[in-house]
Biopython code that builds the backbone (N, CA, C, O; Angstrom):
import numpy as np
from Bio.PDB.StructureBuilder import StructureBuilder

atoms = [
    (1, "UNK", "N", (63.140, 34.691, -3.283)),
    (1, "UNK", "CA", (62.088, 35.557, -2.823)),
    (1, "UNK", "C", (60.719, 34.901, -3.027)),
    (1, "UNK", "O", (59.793, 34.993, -2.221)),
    (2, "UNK", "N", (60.685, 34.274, -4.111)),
    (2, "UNK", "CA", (58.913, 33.638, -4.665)),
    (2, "UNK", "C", (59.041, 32.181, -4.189)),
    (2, "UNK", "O", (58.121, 31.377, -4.348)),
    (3, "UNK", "N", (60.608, 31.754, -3.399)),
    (3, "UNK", "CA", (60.211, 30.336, -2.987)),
    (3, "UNK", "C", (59.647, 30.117, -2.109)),
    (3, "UNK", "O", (59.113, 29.010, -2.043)),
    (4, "UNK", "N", (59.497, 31.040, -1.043)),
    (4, "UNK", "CA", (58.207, 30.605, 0.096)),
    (4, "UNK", "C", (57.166, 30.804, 0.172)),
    (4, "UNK", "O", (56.379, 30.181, 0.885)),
    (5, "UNK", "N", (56.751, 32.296, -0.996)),
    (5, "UNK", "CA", (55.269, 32.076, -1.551)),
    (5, "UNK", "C", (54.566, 30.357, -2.278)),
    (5, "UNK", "O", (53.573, 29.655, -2.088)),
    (6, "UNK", "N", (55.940, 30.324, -3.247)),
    (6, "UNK", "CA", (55.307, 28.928, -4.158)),
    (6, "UNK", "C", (55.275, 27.808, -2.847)),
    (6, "UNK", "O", (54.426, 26.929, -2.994)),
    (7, "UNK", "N", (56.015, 27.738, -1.704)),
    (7, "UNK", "CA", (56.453, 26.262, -0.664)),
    (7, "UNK", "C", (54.506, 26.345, -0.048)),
    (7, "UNK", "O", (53.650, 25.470, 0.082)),
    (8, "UNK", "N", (54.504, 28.088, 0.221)),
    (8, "UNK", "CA", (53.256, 28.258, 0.950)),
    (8, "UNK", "C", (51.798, 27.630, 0.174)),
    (8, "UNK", "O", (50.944, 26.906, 0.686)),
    (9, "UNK", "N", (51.847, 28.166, -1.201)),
    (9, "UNK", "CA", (50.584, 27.537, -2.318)),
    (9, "UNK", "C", (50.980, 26.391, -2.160)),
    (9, "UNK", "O", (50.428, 25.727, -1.282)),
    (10, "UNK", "N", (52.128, 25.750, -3.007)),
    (10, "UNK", "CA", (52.092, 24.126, -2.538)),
    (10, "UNK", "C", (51.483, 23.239, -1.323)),
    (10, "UNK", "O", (51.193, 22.044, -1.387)),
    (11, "UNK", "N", (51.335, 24.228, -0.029)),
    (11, "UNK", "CA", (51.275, 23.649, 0.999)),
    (11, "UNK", "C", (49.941, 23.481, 1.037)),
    (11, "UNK", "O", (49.600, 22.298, 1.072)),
    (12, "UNK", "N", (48.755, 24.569, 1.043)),
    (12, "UNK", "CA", (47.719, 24.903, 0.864)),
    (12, "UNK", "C", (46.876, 24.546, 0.117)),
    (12, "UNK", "O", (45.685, 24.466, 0.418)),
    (13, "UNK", "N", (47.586, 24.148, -1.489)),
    (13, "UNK", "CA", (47.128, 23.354, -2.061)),
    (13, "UNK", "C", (46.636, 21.771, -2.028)),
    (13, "UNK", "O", (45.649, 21.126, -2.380)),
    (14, "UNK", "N", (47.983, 21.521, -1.362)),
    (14, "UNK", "CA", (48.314, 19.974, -0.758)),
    (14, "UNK", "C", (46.861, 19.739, 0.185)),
    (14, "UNK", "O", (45.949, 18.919, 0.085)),
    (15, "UNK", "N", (47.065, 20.633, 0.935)),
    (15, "UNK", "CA", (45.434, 20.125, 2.443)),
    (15, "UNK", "C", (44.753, 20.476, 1.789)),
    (15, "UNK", "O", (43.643, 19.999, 2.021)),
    (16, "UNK", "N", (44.781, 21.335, 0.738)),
    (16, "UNK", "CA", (42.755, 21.222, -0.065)),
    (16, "UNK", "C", (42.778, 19.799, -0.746)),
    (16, "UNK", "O", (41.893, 18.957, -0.597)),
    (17, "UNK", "N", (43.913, 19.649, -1.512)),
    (17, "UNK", "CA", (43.296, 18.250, -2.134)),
    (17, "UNK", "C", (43.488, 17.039, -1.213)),
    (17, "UNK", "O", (43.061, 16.016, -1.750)),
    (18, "UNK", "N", (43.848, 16.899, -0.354)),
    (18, "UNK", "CA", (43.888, 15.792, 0.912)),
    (18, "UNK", "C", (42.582, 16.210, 1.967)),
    (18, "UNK", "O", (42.145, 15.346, 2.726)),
    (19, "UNK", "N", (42.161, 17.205, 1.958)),
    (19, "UNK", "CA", (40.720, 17.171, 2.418)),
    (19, "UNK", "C", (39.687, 17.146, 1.914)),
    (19, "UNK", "O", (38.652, 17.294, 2.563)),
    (20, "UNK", "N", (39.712, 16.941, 0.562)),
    (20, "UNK", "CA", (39.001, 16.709, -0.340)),
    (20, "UNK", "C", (38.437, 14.988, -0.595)),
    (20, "UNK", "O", (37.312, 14.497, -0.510)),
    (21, "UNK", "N", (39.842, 14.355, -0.952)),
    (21, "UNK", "CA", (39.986, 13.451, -0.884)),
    (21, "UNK", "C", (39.180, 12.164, 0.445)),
    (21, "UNK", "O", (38.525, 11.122, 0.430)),
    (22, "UNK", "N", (39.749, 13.067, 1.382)),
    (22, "UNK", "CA", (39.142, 12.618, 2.899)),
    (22, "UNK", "C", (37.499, 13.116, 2.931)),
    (22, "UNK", "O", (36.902, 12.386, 3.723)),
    (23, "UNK", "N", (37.047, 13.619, 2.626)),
    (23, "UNK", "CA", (35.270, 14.311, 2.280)),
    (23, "UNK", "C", (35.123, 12.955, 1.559)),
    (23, "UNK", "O", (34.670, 11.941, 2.089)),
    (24, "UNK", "N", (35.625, 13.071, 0.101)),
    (24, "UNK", "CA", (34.934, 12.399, -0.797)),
    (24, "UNK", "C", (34.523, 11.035, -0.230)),
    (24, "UNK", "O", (33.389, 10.583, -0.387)),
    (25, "UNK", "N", (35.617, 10.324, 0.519)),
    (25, "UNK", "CA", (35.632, 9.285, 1.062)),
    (25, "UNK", "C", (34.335, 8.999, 2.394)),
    (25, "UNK", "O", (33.555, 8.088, 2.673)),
    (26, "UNK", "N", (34.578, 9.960, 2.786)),
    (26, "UNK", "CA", (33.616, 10.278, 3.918)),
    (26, "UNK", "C", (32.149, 10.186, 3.411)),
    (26, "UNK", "O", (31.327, 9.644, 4.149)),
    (27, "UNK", "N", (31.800, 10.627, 2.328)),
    (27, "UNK", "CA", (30.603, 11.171, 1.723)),
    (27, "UNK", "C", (30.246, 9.600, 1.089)),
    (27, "UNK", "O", (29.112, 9.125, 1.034)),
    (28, "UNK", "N", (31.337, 9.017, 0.690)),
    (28, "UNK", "CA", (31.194, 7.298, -0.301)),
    (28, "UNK", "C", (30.505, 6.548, 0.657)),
    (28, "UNK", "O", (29.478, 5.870, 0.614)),
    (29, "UNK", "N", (31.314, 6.830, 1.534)),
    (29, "UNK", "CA", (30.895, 5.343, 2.944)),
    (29, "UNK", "C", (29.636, 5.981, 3.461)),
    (29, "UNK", "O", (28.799, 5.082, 3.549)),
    (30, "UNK", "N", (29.158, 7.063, 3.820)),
    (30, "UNK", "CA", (27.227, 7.661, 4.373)),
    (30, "UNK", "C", (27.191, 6.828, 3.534)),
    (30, "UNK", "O", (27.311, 5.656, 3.891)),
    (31, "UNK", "N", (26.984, 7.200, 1.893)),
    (31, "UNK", "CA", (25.939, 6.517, 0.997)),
    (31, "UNK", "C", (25.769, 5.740, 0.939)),
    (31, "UNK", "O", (24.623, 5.421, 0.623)),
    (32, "UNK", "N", (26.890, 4.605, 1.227)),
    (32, "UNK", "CA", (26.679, 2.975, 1.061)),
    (32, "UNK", "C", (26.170, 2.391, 2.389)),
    (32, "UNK", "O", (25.567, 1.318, 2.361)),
    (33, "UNK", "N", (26.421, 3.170, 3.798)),
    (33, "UNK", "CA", (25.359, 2.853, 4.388)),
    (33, "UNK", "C", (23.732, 3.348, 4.425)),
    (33, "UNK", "O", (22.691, 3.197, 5.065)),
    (34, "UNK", "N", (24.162, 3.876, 3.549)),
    (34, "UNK", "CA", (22.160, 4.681, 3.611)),
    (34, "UNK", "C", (21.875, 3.381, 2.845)),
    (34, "UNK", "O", (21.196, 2.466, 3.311)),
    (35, "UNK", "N", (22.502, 3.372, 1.519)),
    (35, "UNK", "CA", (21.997, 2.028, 0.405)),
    (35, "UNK", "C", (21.604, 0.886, 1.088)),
    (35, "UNK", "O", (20.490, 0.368, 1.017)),
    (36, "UNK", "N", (22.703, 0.443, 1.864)),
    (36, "UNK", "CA", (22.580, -1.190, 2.896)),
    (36, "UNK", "C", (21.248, -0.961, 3.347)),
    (36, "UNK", "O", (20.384, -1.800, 3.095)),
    (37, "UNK", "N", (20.919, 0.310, 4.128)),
    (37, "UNK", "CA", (20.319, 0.875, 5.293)),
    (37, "UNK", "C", (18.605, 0.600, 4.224)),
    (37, "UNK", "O", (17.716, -0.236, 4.379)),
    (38, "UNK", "N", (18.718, 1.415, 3.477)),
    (38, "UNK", "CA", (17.630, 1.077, 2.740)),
    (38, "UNK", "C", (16.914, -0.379, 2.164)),
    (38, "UNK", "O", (15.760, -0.785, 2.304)),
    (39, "UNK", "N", (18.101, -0.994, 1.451)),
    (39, "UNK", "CA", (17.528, -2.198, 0.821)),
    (39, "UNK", "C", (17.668, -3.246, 2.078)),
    (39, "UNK", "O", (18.027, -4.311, 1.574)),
    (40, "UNK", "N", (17.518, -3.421, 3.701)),
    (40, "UNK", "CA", (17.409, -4.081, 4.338)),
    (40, "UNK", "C", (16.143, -3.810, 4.409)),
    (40, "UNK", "O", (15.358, -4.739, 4.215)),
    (41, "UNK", "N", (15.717, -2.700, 4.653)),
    (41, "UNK", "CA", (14.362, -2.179, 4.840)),
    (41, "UNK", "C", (12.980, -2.309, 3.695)),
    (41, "UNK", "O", (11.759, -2.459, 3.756)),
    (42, "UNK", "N", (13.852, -2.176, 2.845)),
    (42, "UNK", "CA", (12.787, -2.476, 1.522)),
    (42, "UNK", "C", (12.352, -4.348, 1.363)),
    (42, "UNK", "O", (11.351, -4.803, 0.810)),
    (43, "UNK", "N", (13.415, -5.093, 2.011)),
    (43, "UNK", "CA", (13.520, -6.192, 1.819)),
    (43, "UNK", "C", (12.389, -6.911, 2.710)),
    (43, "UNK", "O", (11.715, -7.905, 2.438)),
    (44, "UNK", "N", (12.391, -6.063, 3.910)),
    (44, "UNK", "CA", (11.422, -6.364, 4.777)),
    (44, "UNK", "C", (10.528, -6.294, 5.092)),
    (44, "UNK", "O", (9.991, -6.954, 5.981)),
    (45, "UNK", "N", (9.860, -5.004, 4.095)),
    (45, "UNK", "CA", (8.464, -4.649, 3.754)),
    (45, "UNK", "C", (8.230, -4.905, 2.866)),
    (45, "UNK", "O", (7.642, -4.028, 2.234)),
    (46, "UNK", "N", (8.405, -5.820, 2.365)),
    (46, "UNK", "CA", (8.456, -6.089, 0.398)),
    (46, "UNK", "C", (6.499, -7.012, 0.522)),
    (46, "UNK", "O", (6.168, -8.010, 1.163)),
    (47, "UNK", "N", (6.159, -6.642, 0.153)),
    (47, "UNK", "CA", (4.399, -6.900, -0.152)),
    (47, "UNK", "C", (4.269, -7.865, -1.018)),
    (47, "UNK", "O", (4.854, -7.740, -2.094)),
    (48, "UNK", "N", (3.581, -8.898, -0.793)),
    (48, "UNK", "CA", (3.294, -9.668, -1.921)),
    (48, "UNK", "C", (1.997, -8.838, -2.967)),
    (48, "UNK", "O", (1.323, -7.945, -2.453)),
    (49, "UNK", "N", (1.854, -9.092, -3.876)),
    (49, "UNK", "CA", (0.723, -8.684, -4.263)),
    (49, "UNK", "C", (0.060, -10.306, -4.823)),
    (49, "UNK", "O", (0.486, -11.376, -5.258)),
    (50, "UNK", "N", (-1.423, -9.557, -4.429)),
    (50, "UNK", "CA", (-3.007, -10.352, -4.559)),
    (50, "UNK", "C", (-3.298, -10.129, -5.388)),
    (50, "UNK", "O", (-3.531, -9.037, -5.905)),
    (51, "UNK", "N", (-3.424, -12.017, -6.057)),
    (51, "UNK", "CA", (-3.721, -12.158, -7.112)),
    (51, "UNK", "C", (-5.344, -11.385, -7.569)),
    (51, "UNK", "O", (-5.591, -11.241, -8.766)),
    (52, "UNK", "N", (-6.314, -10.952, -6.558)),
    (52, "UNK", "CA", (-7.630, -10.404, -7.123)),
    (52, "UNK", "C", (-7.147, -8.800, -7.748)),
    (52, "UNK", "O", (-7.570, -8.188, -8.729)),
    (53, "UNK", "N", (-6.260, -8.494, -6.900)),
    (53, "UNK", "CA", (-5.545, -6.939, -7.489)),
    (53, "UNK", "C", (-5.449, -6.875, -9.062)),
    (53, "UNK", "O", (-5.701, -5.853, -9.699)),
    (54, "UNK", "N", (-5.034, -8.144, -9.656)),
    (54, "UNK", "CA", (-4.344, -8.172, -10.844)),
    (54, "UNK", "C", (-5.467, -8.854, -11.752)),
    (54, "UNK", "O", (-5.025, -9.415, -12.754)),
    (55, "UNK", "N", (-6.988, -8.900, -11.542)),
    (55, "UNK", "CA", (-7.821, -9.573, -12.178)),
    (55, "UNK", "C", (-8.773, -7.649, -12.497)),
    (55, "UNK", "O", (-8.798, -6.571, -11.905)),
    (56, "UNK", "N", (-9.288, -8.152, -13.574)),
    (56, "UNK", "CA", (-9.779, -6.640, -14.392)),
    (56, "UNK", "C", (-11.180, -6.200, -13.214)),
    (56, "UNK", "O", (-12.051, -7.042, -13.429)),
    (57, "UNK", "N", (-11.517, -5.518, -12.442)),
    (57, "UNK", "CA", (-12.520, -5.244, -12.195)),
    (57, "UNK", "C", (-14.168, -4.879, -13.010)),
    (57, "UNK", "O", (-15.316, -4.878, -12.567)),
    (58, "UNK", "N", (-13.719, -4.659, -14.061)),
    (58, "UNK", "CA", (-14.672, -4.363, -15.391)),
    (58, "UNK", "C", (-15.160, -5.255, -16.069)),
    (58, "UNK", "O", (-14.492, -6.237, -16.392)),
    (59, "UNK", "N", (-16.537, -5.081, -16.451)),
    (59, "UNK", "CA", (-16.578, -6.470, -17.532)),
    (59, "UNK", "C", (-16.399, -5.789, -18.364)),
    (59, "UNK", "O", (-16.706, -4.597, -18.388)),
    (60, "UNK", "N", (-15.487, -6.847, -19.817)),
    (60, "UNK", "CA", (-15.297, -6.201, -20.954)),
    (60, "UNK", "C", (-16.600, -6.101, -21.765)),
    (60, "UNK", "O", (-17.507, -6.894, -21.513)),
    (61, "UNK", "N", (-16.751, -5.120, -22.777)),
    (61, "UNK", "CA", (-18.033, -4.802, -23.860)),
    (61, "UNK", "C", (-18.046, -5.894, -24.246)),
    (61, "UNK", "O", (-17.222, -6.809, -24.253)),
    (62, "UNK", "N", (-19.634, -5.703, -24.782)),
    (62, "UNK", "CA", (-20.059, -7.157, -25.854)),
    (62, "UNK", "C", (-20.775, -6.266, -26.603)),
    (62, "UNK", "O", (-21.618, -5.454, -26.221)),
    (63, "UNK", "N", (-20.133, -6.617, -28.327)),
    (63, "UNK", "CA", (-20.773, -5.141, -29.112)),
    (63, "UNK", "C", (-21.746, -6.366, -29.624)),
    (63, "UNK", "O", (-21.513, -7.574, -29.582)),
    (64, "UNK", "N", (-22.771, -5.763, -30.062)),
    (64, "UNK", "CA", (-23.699, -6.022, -30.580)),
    (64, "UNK", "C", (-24.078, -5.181, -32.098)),
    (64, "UNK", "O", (-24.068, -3.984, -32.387)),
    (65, "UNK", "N", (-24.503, -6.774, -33.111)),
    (65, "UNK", "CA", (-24.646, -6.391, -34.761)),
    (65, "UNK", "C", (-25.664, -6.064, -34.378)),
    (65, "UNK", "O", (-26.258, -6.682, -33.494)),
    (66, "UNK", "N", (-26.294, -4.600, -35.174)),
    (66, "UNK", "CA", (-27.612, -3.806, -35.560)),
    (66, "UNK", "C", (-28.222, -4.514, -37.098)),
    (66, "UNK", "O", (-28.014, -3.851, -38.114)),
    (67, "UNK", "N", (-28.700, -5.375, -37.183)),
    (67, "UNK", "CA", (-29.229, -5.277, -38.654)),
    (67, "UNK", "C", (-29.345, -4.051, -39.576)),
    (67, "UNK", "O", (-28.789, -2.966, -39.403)),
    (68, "UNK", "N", (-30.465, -4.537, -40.960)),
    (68, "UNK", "CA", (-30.266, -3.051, -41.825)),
    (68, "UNK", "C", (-31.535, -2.350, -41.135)),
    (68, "UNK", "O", (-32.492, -2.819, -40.520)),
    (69, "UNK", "N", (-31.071, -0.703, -41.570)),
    (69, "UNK", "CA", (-32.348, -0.305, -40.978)),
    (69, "UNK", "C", (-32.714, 0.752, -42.212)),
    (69, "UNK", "O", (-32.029, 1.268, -43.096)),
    (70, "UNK", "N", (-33.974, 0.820, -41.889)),
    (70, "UNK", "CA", (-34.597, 1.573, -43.008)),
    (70, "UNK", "C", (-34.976, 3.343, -42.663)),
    (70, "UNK", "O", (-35.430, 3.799, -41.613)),
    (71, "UNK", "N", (-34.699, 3.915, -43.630)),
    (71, "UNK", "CA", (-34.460, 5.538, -43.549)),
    (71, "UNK", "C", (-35.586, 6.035, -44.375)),
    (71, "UNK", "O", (-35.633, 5.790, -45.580)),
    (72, "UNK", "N", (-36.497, 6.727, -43.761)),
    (72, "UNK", "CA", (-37.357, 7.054, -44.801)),
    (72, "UNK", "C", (-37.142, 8.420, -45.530)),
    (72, "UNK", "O", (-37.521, 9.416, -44.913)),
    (73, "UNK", "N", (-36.754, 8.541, -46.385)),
    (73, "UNK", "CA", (-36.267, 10.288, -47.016)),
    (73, "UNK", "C", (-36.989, 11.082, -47.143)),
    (73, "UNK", "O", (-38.064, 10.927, -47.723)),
    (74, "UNK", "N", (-36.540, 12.293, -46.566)),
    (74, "UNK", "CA", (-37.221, 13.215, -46.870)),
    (74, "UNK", "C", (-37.891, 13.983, -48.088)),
    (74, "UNK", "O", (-36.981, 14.757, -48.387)),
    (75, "UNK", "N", (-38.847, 14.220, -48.902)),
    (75, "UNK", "CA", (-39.565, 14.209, -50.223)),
    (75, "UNK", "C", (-38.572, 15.398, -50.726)),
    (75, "UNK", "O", (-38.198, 16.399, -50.115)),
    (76, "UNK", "N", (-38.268, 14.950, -52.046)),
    (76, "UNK", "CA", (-37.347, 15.881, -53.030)),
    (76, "UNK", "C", (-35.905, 15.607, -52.615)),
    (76, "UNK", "O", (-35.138, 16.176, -53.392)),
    (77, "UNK", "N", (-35.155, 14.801, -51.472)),
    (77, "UNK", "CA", (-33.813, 14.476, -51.347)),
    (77, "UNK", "C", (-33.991, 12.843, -51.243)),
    (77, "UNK", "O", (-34.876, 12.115, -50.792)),
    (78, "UNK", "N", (-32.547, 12.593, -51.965)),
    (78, "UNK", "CA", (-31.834, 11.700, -52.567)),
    (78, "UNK", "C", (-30.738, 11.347, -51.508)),
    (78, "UNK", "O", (-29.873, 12.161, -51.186)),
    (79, "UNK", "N", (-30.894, 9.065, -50.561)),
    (79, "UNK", "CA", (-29.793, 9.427, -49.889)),
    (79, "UNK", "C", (-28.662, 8.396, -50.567)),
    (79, "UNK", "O", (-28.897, 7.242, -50.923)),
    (80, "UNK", "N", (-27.357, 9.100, -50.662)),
    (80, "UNK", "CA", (-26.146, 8.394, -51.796)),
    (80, "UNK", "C", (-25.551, 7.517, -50.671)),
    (80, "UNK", "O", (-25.224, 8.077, -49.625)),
    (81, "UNK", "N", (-25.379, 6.118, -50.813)),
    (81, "UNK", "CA", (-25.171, 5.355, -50.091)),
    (81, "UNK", "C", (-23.388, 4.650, -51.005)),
    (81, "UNK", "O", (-23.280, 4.130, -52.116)),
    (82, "UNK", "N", (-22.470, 4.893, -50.134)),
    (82, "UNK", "CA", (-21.072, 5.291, -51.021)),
    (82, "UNK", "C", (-20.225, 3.737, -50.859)),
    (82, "UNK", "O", (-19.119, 3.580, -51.377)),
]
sb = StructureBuilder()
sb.init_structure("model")
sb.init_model(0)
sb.init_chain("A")
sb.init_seg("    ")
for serial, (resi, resn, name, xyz) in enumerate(atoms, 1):
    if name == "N":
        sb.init_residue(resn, " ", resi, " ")
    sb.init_atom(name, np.array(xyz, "f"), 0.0, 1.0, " ", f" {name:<3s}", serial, name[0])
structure = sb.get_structure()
């Protein structure tokens, strides 16, 4: 009585995972031509870059020493130099 239910799931089962199988495959091979598809393309627009690109536009700081300087205090404060 349950053997042609179970023959029927078996069967049903069988074409889901054989169309599955057949997708997955299907889905492998797009990608590896998108990949090809891409890195031909990247290969062919590939930019050199200029060497002025890669030089600093900025001049760097030039610090400059302040000698000592003199503070004249205000009358009745004391300044603690640490």
């Amino acid at each position: 009585m349950y053997r042609k239910q179970i023959a029927i799931s078996f069967l049903i089962f069988t074409a889901l995972c054989m169309s599955g199988f057949v997708l997955n495959n299907h889905l492998e091979m797009k990608e590896e031509n998108r990949m090809l598809i891409t890195s031909k393309s990247e290969a062919e627009n590939s930019i050199s870059i200029d060497s002025s690109l890669l030089k600093a536009s900025y001049k760097p700081r030039q610090y400059v020493k302040i000698g000592e300087m003199n503070y004249i205090a205000p009358s009745g404060k004391q300044i603690k130099n640490d």
